[in-house]
N, C-alpha and C positions, 0 to 999 in steps of 0.2 A: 522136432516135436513142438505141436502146436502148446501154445501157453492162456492160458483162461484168468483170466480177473472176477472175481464176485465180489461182486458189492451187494451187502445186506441193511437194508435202511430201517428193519427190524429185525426184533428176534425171531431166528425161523423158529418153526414148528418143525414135527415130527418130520415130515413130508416134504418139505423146506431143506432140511436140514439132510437127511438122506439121499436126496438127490445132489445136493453138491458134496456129498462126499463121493457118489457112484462117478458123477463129471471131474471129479478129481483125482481116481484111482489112478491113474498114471503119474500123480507127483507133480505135476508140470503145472499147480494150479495157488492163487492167491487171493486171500478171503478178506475184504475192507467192510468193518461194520461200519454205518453211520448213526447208529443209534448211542445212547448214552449208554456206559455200563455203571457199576455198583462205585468203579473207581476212578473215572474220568467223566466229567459233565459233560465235555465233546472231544470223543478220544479222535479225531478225524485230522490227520495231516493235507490240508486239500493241496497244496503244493507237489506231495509224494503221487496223492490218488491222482493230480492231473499227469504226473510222468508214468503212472504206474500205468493208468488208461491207454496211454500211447505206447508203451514197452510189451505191452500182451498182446496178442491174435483175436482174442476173443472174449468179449465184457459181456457177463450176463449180470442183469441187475434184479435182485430178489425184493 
């Protein structure tokens, strides 16, 4: 089973947001925001994201 990375450098939208759920329906899938949330200023491990990049089949960047 192929594995997917998403990286979201914002909040998706409606339509954003729907389609990586449809590209994730098989489970085999991992979601990295880069934006800030309400509770971390820069919630971003780029250490993990550079190994996470390398461990998945397939990076789609939103």
């Amino acid at each position: 089973m192929k594995t997917t990375l998403h990286i979201l450098r914002d909040e998706p939208d409606e339509i954003t947001a729907a389609l990586i759920q449809r590209l994730s329906a098989d489970g085999s899938a991992t979601v990295v925001a880069l934006y800030p949330d309400g509770i971390n200023p820069c919630p971003v491990d780029w250490q993990r994201l550079v190994r996470d990049i390398f461990n998945h089949d397939r990076v789609i960047c939103w």
